[in-house]
C-alpha positions as MATLAB code, in Angstrom:
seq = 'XXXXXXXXXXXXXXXXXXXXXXXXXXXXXXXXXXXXXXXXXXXXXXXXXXXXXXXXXXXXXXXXXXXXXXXXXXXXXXXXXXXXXXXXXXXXXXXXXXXXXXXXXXXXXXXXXXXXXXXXXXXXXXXXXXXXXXXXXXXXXXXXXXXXXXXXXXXXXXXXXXXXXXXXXXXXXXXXXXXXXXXXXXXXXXXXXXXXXXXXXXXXXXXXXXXXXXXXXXXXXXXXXXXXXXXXXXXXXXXXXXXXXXXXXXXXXXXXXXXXXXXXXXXXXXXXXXXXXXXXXXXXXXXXXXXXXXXXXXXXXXXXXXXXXXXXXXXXXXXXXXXXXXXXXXXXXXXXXXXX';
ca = [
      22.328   24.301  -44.548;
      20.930   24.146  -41.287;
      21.236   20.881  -40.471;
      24.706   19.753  -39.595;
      26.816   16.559  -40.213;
      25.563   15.243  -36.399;
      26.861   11.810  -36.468;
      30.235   12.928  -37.261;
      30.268   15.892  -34.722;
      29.276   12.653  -31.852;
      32.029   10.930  -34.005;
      34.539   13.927  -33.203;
      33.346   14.255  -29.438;
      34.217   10.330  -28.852;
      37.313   10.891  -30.117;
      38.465   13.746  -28.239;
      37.490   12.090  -25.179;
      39.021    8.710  -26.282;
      36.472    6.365  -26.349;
      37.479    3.094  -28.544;
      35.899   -0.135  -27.601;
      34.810    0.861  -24.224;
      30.977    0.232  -23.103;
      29.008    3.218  -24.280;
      25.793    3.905  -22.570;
      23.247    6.551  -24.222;
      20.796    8.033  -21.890;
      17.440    7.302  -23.491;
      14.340    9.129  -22.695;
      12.577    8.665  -25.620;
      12.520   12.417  -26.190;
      14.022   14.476  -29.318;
      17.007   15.123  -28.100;
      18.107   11.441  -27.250;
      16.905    9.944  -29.564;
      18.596   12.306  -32.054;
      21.432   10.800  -30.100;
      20.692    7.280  -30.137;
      20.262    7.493  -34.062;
      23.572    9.345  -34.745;
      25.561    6.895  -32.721;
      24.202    3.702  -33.670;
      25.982    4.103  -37.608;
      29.189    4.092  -35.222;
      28.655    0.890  -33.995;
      29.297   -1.119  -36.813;
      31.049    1.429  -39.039;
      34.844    0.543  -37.761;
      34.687   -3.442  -36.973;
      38.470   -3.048  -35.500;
      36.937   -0.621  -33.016;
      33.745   -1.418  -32.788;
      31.553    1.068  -30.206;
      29.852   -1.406  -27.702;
      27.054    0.705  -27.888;
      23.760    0.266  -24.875;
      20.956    2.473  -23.365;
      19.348    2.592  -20.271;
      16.099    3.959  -20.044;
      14.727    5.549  -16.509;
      11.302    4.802  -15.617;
      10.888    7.702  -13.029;
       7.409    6.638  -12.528;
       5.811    9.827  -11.997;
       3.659   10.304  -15.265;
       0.900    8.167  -16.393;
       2.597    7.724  -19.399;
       5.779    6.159  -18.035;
       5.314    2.659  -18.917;
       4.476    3.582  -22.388;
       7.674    5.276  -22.783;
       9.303    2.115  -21.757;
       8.050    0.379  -24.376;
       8.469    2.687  -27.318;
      12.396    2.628  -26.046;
      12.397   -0.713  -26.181;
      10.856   -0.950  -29.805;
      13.158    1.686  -30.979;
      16.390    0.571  -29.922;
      15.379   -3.030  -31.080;
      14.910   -1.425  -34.750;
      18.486   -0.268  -34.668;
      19.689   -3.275  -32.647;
      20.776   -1.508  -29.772;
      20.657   -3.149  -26.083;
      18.379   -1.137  -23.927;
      19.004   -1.095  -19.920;
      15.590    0.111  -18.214;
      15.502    0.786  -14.819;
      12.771    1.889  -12.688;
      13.452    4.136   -9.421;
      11.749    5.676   -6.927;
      11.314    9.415   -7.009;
      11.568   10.716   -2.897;
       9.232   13.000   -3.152;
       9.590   14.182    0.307;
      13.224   15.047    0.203;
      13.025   18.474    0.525;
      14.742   19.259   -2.651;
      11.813   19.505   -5.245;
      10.277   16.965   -7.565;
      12.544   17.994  -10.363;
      15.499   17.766   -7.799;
      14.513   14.321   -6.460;
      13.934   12.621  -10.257;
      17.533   13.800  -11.330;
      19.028   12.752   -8.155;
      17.195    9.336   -9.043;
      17.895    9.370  -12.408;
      21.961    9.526  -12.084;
      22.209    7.699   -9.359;
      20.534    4.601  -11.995;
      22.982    5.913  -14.506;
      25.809    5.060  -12.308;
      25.005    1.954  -11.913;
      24.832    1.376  -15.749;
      28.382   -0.480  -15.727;
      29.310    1.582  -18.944;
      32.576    3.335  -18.783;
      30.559    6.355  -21.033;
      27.009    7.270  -20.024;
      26.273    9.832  -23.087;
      23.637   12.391  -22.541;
      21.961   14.509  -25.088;
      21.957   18.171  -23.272;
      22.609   20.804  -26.172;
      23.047   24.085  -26.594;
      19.422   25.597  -25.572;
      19.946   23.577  -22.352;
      22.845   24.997  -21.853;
      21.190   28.605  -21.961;
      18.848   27.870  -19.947;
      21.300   26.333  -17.451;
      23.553   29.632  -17.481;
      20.769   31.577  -16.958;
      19.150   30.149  -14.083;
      22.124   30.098  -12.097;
      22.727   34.192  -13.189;
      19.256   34.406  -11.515;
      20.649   32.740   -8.333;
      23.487   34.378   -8.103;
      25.865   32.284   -8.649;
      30.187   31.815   -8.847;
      32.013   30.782  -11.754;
      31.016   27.135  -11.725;
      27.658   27.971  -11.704;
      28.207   30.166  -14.874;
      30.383   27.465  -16.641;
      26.987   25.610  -16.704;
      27.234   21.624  -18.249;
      30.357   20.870  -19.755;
      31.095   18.262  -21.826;
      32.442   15.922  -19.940;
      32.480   15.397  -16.285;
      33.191   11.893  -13.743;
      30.214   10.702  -12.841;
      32.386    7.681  -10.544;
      35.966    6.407  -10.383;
      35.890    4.972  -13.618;
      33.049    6.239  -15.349;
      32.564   10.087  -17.481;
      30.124   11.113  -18.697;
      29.657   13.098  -21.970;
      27.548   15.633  -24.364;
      28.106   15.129  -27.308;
      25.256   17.551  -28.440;
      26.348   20.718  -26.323;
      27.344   22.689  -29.253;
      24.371   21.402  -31.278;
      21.169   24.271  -31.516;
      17.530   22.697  -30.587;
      16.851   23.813  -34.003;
      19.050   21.682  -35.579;
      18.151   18.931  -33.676;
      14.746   19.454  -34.625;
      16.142   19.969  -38.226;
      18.111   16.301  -37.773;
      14.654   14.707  -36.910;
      12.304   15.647  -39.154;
      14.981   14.923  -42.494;
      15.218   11.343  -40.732;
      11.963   11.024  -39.814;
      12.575   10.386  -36.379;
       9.654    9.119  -34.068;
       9.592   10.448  -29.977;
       7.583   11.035  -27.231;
       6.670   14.659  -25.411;
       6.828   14.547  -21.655;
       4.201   16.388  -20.927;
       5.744   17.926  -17.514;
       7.881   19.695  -20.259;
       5.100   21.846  -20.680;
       4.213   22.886  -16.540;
       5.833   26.034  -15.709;
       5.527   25.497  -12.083;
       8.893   24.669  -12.518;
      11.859   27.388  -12.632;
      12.996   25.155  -15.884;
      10.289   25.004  -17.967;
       9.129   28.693  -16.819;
      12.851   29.832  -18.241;
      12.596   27.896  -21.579;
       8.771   28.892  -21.937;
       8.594   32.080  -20.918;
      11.530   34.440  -20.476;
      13.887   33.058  -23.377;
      11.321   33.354  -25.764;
      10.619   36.910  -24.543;
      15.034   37.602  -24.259;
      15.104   36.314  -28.041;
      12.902   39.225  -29.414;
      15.548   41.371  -28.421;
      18.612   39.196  -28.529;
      17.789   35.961  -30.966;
      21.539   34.516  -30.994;
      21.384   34.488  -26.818;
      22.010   30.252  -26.767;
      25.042   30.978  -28.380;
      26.044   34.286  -26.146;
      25.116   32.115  -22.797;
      27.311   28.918  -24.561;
      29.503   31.423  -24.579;
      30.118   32.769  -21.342;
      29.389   29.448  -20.402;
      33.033   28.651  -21.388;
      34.804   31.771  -20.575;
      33.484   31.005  -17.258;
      34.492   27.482  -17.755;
      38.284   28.364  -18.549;
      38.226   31.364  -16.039;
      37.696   28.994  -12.884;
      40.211   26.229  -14.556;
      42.918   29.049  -14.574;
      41.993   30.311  -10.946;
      41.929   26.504   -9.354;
      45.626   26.374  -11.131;
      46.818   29.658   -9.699;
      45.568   28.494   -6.358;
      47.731   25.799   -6.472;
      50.259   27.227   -7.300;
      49.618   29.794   -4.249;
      49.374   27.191   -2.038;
      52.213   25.074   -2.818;
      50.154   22.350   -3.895;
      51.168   21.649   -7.296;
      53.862   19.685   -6.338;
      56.086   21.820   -7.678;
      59.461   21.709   -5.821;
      60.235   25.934   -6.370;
      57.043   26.944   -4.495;
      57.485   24.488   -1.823;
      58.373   27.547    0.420;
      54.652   28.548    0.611;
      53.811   25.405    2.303;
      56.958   26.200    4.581;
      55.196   29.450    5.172;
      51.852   28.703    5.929;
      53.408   25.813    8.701;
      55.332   29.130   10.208;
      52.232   30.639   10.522;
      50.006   27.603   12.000;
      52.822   27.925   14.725;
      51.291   30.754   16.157;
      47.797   30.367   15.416;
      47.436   32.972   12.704;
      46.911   30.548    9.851;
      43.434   31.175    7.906;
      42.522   30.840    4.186;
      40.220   34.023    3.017;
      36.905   33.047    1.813;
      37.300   35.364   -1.306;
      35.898   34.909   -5.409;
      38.166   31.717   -5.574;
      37.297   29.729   -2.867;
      33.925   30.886   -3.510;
      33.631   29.299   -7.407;
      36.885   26.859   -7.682;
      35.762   23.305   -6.076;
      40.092   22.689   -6.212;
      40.867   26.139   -4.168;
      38.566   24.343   -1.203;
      40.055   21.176   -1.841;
      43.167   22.220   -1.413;
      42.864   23.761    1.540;
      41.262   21.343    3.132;
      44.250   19.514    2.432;
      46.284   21.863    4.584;
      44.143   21.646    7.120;
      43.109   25.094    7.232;
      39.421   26.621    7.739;
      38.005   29.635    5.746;
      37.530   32.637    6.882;
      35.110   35.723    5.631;
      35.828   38.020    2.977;
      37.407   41.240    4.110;
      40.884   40.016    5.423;
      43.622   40.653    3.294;
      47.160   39.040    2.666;
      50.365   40.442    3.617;
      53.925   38.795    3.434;
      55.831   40.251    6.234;
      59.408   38.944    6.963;
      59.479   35.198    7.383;
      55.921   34.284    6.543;
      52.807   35.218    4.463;
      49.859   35.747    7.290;
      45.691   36.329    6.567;
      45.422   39.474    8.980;
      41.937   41.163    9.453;
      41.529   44.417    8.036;
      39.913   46.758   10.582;
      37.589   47.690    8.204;
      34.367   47.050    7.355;
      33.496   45.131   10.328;
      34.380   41.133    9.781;
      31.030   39.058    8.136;
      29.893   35.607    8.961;
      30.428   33.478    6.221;
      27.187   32.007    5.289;
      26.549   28.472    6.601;
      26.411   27.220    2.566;
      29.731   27.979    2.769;
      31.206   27.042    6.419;
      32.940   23.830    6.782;
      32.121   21.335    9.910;
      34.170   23.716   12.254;
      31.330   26.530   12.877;
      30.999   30.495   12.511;
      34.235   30.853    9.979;
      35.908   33.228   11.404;
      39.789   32.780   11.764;
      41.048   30.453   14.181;
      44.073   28.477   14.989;
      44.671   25.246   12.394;
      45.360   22.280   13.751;
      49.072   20.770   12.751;
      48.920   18.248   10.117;
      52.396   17.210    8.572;
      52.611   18.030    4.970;
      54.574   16.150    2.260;
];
């Protein structure tokens, strides 16, 4: 059968991620996909009374279509039929940022899910998304993270995750889930315009990749999460590297890298890892050392492990994406910052 058991599968997500009788907050469109969501959570609510989900939406009135207000309103109706709380709130799209229109309205539209209060903001993102996701940043070119795509669960705030419970769920079997419960929804019609990258993914080249390859949402899912683990493993090993695991054993690469700051020669590589792990840059940030371009290599002569330059190929600017507030990136001294 197509269609799987959904409410239990946002049942087992919830659970993993621990969620008892903390606020819940579903992120209500009033499209397909949420409120495929909204319907398979709101049997949770009252189907434990001991741990009863305090189940909300909040609805974002972007204000960019005609339609907008309507939307509002059929939200409103259909969380009232399954006595549901609905948050709406109604931002203002900068249009001018810079970023794009589709840029600006997410910006806008997390930044009112923030401010939800709910300790869970649940958003309905599934497996086509995902695809699509992967894809577009393979087309940019980007580093693990960008290949690990959405996963599902991330912080949005101290305090606050938030979680997709439909990520491993096919937009055919949400569709499937729909029709059997004869759900009701509305169609953005911006879905449609494939003026932007999105839309022009999901309209036109996925349809054209799935004459060839028809299982590629669950290929991309897939790599997805061997991306996913890949850049957990490397942000652990850099650690590790860098004494910053707390671990009491490795505590002599910390001792090392303070030998080298002593004569200036101190410099983190800017290689794969600091490229695509988010925990390599925090961490050395943390020991106050800058980044420096790719072609420099690591060697551990007596007394110290040192980032020399190879003398060859010729030393590259790191690109200014990718340069911290201290310039060009090439190696220089760090400054001495006690470490503990």
């Amino acid at each position: 059968m197509l269609e799987p058991d959904l409410p239990e599968r946002v049942a087992q997500c919830l659970a993993r991620h621990q969620v008892g009788d903390q606020s819940v907050a579903v992120a209500l469109s009033g499209g397909i996909d949420s409120m495929v969501l909204l319907d398979a959570l709101a049997p949770l609510k009252a189907k434990n009374a001991s741990r009863r989900l305090a189940l909300t939406a909040i609805h974002v009135n972007h204000g960019i279509s005609a339609n907008a207000d309507a939307w509002t309103g059929f939200c409103h109706a259909q969380c009232a039929q399954r006595g549901v709380p609905l948050m709406v709130a109604v931002v203002e799209v900068d249009r001018n940022s810079g970023a794009g229109l589709e840029a600006a309205a997410r910006a806008a539209r997390y930044a009112a899910l923030m401010q939800s209060g709910a300790a869970f903001v649940l958003a309905a993102q599934h497996q086509d998304d995902q695809a699509e996701t992967v894809l577009h940043q393979m087309l940019r070119g980007t580093g693990l993270n960008g290949l690990a795509g959405m996963g599902e669960s991330r912080p949005l705030r101290a305090g606050q995750t938030l979680l997709r419970p439909l990520l491993t769920s096919s937009r055919a079997e949400i569709e499937a889930y729909a029709t059997r419960h004869k759900l009701e929804w509305i169609e953005d019609e911006s879905n449609l315009d494939t003026a932007f990258t999105r839309n022009f993914i999901r309209h036109e080249l996925l349809p054209l990749i799935a004459t060839r390859f028809p299982h590629y949402a669950e290929s991309l899912s897939r790599t997805a999460q061997h991306a996913a683990e890949s850049a957990e493993l490397l942000a652990a090993l850099a650690a590790v590297d860098l004494g910053c695991d707390d671990n009491p054993d490795r505590r002599e690469v910390r001792a090392d890298i303070l030998a080298a700051r002593a004569t200036g020669q101190c410099a983190i590589p800017l290689v794969a890892l600091a490229e695509s792990v988010p925990t390599f840059e925090a961490a050395v940030d943390g020991l106050g050392c800058p980044v420096v371009s790719p072609g420099r290599r690591w060697q551990g002569p007596a007394g110290g492990r040192t980032w020399f330059p190879d003398p060859a190929p010729a030393e590259q600017a790191v690109p200014a994406s990718r340069r911290g507030a201290g310039g060009a990136g090439r190696a220089r001294p760090c400054a001495e910052r006690q470490l503990t």
